[in-house]
Structure formats: structure tokens, C-alpha cells
C-alpha positions in Angstrom: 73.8 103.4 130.7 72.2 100.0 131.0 69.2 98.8 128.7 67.2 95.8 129.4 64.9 93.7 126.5 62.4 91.8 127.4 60.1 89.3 125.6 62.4 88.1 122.7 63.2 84.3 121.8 66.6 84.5 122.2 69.1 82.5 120.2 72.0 82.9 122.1 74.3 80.5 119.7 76.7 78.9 122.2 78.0 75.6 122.3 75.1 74.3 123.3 73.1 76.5 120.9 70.3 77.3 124.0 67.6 78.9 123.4 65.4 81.0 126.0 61.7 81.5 124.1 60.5 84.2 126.6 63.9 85.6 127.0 65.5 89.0 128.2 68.9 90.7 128.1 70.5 92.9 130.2 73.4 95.5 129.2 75.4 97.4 130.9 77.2 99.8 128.9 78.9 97.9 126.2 78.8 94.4 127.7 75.9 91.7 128.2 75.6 91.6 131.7 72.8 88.6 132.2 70.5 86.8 130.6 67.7 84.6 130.9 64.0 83.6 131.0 62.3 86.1 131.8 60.0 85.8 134.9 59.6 89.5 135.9 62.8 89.3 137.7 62.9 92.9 139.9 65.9 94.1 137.5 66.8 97.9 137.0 67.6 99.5 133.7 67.9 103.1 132.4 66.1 101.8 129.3 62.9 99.2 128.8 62.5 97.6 125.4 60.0 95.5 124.6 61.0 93.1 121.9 57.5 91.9 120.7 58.4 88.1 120.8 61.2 89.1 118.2 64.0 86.8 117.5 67.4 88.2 119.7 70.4 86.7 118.1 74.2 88.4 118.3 74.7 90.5 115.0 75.3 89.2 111.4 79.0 89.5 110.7 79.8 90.3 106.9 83.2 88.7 106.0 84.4 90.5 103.4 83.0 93.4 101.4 84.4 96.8 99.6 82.1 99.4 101.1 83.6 102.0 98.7 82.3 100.7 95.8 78.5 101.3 95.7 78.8 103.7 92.9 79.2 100.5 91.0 76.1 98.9 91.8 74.6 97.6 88.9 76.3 98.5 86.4 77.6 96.0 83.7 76.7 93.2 85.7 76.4 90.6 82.5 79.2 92.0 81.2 82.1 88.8 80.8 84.7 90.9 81.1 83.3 93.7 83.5 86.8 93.8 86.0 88.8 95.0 82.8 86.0 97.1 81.2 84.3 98.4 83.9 86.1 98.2 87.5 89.6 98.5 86.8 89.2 101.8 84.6 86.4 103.6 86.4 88.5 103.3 89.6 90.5 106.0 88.4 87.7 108.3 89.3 87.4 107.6 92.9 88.3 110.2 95.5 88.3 109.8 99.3 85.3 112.2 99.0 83.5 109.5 97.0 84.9 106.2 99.2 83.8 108.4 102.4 80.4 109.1 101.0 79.8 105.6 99.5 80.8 103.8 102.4 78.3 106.0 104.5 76.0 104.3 102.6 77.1 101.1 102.7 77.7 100.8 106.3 73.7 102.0 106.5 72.8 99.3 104.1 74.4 97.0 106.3 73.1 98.2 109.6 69.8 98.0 108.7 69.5 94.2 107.6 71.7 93.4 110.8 75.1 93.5 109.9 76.9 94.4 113.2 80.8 93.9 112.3 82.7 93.5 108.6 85.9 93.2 106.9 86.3 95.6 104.0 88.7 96.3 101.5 89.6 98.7 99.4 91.1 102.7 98.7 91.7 105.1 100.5 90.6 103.0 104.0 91.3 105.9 106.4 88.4 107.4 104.8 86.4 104.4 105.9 87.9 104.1 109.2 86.8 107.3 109.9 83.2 106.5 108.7 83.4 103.2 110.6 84.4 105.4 113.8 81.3 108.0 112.9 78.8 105.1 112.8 80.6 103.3 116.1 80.2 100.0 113.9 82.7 97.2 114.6 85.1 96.7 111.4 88.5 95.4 110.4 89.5 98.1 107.4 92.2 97.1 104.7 93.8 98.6 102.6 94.3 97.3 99.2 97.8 96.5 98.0 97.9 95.8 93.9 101.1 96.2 91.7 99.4 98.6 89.6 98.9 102.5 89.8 95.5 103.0 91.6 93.1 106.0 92.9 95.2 106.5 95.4 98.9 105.7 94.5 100.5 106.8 91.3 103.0 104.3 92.3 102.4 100.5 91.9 102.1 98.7 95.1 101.3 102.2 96.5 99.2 100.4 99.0 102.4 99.3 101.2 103.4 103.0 101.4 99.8 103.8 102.8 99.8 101.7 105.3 102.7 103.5 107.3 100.7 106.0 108.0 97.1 104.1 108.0 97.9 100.7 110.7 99.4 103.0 113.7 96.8 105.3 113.1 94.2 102.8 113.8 96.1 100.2 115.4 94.9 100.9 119.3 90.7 101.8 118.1 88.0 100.1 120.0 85.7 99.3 117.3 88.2 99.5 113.7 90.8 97.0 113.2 93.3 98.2 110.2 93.9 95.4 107.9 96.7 95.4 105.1 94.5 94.0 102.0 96.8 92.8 99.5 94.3 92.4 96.3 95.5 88.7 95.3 98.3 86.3 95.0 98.6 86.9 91.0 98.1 90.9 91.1 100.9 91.6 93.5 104.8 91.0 93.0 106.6 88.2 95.2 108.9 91.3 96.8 106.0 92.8 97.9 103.9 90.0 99.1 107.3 89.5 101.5 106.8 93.0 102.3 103.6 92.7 103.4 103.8 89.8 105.1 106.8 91.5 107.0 104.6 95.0 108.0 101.5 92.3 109.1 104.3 91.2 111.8 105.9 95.2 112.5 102.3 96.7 113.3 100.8 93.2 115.0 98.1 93.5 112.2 95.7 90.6 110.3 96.3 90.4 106.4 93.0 90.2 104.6 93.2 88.7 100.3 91.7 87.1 97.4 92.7 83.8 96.9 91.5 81.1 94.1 88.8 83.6 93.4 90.1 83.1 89.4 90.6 80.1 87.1 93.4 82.0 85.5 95.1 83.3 88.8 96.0 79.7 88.5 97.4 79.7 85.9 99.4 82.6 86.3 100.8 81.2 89.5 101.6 78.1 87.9 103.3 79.2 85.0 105.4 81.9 87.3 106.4 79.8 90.6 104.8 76.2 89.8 102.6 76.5 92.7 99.1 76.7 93.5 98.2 80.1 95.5 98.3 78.1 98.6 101.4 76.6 98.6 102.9 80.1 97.4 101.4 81.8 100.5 102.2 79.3 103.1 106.2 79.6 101.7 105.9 83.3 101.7 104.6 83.4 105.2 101.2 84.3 105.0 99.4 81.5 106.9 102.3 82.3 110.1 100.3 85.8 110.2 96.4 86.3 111.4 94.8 85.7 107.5 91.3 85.7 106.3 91.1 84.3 102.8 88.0 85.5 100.5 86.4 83.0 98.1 88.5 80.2 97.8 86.6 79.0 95.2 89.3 76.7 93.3 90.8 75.1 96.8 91.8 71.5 96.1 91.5 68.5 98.8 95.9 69.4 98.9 95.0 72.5 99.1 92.7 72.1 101.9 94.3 70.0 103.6 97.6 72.2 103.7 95.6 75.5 105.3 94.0 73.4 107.8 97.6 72.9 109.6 97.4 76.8 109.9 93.6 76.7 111.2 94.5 78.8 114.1 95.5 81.8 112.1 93.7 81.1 108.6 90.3 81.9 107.9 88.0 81.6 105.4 85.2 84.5 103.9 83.0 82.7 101.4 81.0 84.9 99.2 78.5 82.7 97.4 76.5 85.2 96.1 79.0 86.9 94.5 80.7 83.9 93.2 77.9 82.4 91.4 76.4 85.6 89.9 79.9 85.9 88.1 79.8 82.4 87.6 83.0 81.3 88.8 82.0 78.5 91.0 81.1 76.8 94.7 84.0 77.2 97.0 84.2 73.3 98.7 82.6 74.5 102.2 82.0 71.3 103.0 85.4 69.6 102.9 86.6 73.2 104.5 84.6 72.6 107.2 85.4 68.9 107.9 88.9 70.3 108.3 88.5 72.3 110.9 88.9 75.3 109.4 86.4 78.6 110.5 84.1 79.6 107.8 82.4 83.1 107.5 79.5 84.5 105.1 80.5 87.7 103.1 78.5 89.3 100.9 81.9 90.7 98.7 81.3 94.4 97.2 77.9 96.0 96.2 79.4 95.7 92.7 79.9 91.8 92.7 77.2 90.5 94.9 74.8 93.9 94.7 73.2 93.3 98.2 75.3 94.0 101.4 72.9 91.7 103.7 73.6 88.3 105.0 69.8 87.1 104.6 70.2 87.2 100.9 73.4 85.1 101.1 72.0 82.8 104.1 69.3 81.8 101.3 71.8 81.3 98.6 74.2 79.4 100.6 71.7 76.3 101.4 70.8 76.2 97.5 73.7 76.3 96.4 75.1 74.0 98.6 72.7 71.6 98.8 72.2 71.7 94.7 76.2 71.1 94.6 76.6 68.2 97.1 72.8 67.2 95.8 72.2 66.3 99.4 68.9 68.4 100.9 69.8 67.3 104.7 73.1 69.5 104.5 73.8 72.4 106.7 70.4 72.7 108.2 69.4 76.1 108.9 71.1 76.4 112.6 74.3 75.7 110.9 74.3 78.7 108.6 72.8 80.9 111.0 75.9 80.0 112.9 78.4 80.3 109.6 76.7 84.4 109.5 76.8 85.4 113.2 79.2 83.5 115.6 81.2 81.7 112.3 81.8 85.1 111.2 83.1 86.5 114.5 85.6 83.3 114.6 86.8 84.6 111.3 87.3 87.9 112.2 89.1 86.7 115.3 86.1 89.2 117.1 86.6 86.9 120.6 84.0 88.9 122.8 80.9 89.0 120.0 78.7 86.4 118.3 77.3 84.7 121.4 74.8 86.3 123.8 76.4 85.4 127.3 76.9 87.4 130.2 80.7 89.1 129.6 80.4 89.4 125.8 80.2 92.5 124.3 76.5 93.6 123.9 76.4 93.3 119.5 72.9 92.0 118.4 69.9 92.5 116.5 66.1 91.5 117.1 64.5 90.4 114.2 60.6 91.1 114.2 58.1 88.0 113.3 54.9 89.8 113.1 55.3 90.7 108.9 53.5 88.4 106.8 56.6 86.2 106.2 57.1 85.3 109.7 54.5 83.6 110.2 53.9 80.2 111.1 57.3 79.9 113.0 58.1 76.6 114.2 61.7 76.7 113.7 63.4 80.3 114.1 66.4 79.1 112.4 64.7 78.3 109.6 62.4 81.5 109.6 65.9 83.6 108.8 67.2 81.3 106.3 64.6 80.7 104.2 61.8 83.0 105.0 63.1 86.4 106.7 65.0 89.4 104.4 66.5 92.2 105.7 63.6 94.6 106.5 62.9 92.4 108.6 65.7 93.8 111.1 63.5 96.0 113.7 66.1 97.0 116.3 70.7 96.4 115.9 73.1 97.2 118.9 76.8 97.9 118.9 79.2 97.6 121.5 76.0 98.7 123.7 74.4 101.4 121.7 71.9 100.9 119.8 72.4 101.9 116.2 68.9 101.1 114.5 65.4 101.7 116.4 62.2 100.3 114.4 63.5 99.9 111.2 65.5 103.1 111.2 68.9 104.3 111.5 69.3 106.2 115.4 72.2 108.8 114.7 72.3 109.3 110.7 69.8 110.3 108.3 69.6 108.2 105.4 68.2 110.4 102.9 71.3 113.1 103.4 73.7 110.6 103.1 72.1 109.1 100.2 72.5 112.7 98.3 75.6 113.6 99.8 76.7 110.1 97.6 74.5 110.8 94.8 76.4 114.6 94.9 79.9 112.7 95.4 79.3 110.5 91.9 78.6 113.0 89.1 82.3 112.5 87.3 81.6 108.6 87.9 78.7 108.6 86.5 79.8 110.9 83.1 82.6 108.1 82.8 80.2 105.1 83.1 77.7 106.2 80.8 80.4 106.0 78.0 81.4 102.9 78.4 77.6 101.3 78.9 
């Protein structure tokens, strides 16, 4: 099957950031085969799109998320405590039939404003591997390790256990990645953060965590080992092992500094949205960056952040950021285009997506500019920063096939798997009613 677009501006976001303005792209099966401007060049296709003068750019890349949880949406979100009151109790009445549906949902949501490839984490991830492989969406899928009884281990640390069965499932998919996911250095016992760090190198698998998300993890490392969570994790062996950190917020310049000398296997997944709605904090992006270390956007769960689309954190990153370092020149819009597409792919160690070149595999979205908001554009980087949202998203491929046509999804109706969830949640919803 090949598929050729024509008459897109393509932003193709190499290393030289080209651009082609009357663009086209050629696939053949799940790879970019060419690319170009387009000058009616006499090329054959199963499949003509016409891309409107639409922006073609490779596919948003969400960092970290926990597609399971969108039965939590909104609920006590000015709550101070809302982990211990709300999140933490009403987990108890998650199934896999609920994580399935929810993350059915979520993977839509995503989908639809762009979102080609993400790390999750959470329960019961063969659930959401098996979603992921239902959708054909590119994902790395943890499971969540936490010394504490959950949903789906009686046993504390039942997450470990899991995994034996879950990463060789998984391990030789196409399109999902299994992940172990311990939850956070504070929440997870020094035995078994050896443990996991010991599977990671058994199964030849990356290790996905929070880390300085919390003032008081902090403490609690400090207190316990004298330590920041940094140094713990380098000692334990963590930053040896293919490691995407989420948030970050509390890194020092040490602490920085340290993580940079493991560049090549540590990553970073920085969730501003989600970070300051809870009010915890800017993550030091910019001294990160100047390090050398690889940066991605992540949206973190529907419950934390509420929106699953990189737009909304594109927006919130250059306010934020610009607000903190009170500097309006920094990271123009090109840069944090780059931090949600190809930035996200580097930290996700996805080496054949977030650049359109010939050879790479064919993952991207076109982004319509005839709605009102569009228009004028004289800077299309700019345009989906500060001016495009997420229904703005007209057409997404992945690995080849294209998974959203004109605004809606190709292979899934959204309205059955929107009741299928909404049939999923009735005991959820009895339990968080009580405690509203």
C-alpha cells in the first residue's frame, strides 16, 4: 500500500529544520519513502491526499501519561490533598475491564489532537498493551511498581511479580514497548528498586519513574539514605539502564549536572501542565537543556493535567517558562515544537520517528490552517504553539496507516467506546460521589 500527500507545508524537523512550503510525501507501507517540493512529479500511489496547504509535521509524542485513569477526570482537582483522598483509595476499584475501557478512550483523545506515540504508566498494562495493539498506536507501556497493595496485587511491590509475565509477552511487538514503571524513589523499598533495576537488564527493557515530582519525597530520601533521589538512583543503578525520568521538578544544578554524565541513557518527561495545576513547581528545563540532556513534553494522566494533547502543554510551556526565567526571547516556538515531536521521540529512544526523511517510519499528522485561528500564518511554528488546539488535527498516520481521516477516528467509533467506559465506571463513580 503506498499513499502520497500533496500540497502540505511540510516541517520536516531535521537538523537543519527545512522546510518545503508546497511539499509532498510519499509512503510506502510503513516507511517515508521521499519527499520533496512538489512539482507534479509523475509519482504512483495506491492513495492521493490532498492536504489543503496543511501543516505536515511527524506526530506529537506524549512523554508520559496514565491512560487508565480517565475515570478520574476532574474530580477533586482543588483538593490539597487529592493523591491520599481521592487517587490512592479510589484505585481500589479499578479492574482491567475499566483500564481497558479507559485507555480506549484515552488513546482516542490522544489520536485525535495528534499524539502518535506515548509512555504510559500504570495497572494492569497488559490491558493497555492490548489496547495499544488494537489501535496500532506506537507506545512504550509500564507497569507500575509501588510497595503498597494495589488494584492489581494484594501483595506490595506486586508490580515486579507482573512483569514476569507482562515484558516477554511484549518484549518482541512492533509498535508496544513494555516498560517496568516503578512509581517513585520514596514509594518503593531499596530491595526492590535493585530488583527492578536487575529485571530492566534480564528482559533488555527501559525503566520509566517519578522523580523530584514531591517536596517531601525529598525529605523522605534524605532522612532515610542522606541522598537526594538522584544520587540514590545513579548508586542503585538506574541511570546504567535506558531511563526516562518524569517531572523533575526539584532537580538541583548537582543534580543536573550528575544525570547529564548518563545523557545517553537518561531522559527527561516534563509535564508542565500538570505540575503547575498542582502547584508543585517549574522543572529547570533550561539548565537541563544546556546540559545536554533530551527533553520531552508529557501531558502526565487525565487526572493530573486533565487534557491528553500536547497543544495545550506547547502553550503552557512558553508561559511558563518564559514567566519563570522572565526572559520573552526563550525557546521560540520552533524549539518547543521540536521538545513535542522529534524531542519526544529522543526520549523515548523511538530512533526511526520524529523527522520526515526518506527511511523513517511514516508517523505524522497534518494540521489544517483554514479554521478561524489559523489565520494570518506567517510563522507555522508559531501558529501551533500559540494559536492552533487540538481540533485542529485534520488527518494522523501510524507506522503507515492512517488512524484519523478529517477530524475522525478511521477504525473505532468514538461514541461506543465512550459508553463502553461510561458502562465500565458505575462502582467508581458510587465510590467517588461519597467522598466529593
Amino acid at each position: 500500500m503506498s499513499t502520497l500527500i500533496t500540497n502540505v507545508h511540510i516541517l520536516t524537523m531535521d537538523n537543519q529544520m527545512k522546510e518545503y512550503k508546497n511539499g509532498y510525501v510519499l509512503v510506502e507501507k510503513e516507511r517515508i519513502v521521499a519527499i520533496g517540493d512538489w512539482q507534479h512529479q509523475p509519482l504512483d500511489a495506491d492513495e492521493v491526499v490532498d492536504g489543503n496547504g496543511g501543516l505536515l509535521l511527524p506526530g506529537f509524542v506524549n512523554t508520559h501519561t496514565h491512560v487508565g485513569m480517565i475515570p478520574f477526570r476532574s474530580l477533586g482537582d482543588d483538593v490539597p490533598d487529592r493523591l491520599r483522598r481521592f487517587l490512592f483509595p479510589l484505585e481500589a476499584y479499578m479492574t482491567k475491564e475499566l483500564v481497558g475501557a479507559s485507555s480506549a478512550y484515552a488513546i482516542s483523545e490522544m489520536l485525535l489532537s495528534g499524539v502518535t506515540s506515548f509512555c504510559d504508566m500504570y495497572y494492569f498494562e497488559n490491558q493497555v498493551a492490548e489496547v495499544c495493539d488494537s489501535f496500532q498506536v506506537r507506545a512504550l507501556v509500564g507497569e507500575t511498581v509501588i510497595d503498597m497493595p494495589t488494584c492489581d496485587s494484594e501483595q506490595p511491590s506486586g508490580g515486579i511479580e507482573y512483569c514476569r509475565e507482562f515484558l516477554p509477552r511484549w518484549k518482541n511487538h512492533p509498535l508496544v514497548t513494555p516498560v517496568i514503571a516503578p512509581h517513585a524513589p520514596n514509594t518503593n523499598t531499596y530491595k526492590g528498586l535493585e530488583k527492578i533495576v536487575a529485571m530492566s537488564e534480564q528482559h533488555q527493557v527501559p525503566i520509566t519513574m517519578h522523580v523530584a515530582e514531591m517536596d517531601y519525597e525529598l525529605k523522605e530520601l534524605s532522612d532515610r539514605y542522606q541522598q537526594t533521589p538522584f544520587e540514590l538512583l545513579e548508586q542503585i543503578g538506574f541511570m546504567n539502564r535506558p531511563f526516562i525520568m518524569a517531572h523533575c521538578i526539584h532537580a538541583t544544578d548537582e543534580d543536573i549536572l550528575l544525570t547529564a554524565g548518563y545523557r545517553e541513557n537518561v531522559k527527561v518527561a516534563h509535564c508542565i501542565g500538570a505540575n503547575t495545576k498542582s502547584a508543585k513547581g517549574v522543572a529547570p528545563v533550561k539548565k537541563m537543556l544546556a546540559a545536554g540532556l533530551s527533553v520531552g513534553l508529557g501531558t502526565d494522566g487525565p487526572s493530573s493535567g486533565n487534557t491528553l494533547d500536547l497543544f495545550t502543554q506547547m502553550k503552557l510551556f512558553a508561559n511558563f517558562h518564559k514567566t519563570w526565567e522572565l526572559d520573552r526571547a526563550l525557546f521560540p516556538a520552533k524549539d518547543i515544537v521540536r521538545l513535542a515531536t522529534r524531542g519526544g521521540a529522543e526520549v523515548l529512544n523511538l530512533k526511526d520517528t520524529g523527522i520526515i526523511a526518506a527511511g523513517k517510519k511514516a508517523d505524522f499528522i497534518i494540521v489544517e490552517t483554514q479554521s478561524v485561528n489559523m489565520f494570518p500564518l506567517f510563522d507555522p511554528y508559531s501558529v501551533l504553539v500559540y494559536s492552533a488546539n487540538a481540533s485542529n488535527v485534520q488527518h494522523v498516520w501510524v507506522n503507515g496507516k492512517q488512524l484519523v481521516k478529517n477530524h475522525q477516528l478511521v477504525n473505532h467509533d468514538l461514541r461506543e467506546i465512550k459508553a463502553k467506559l461510561y458502562e465500565q465506571m458505575s462502582d467508581f463513580v458510587v465510590e467517588a460521589k461519597k467522598r466529593m
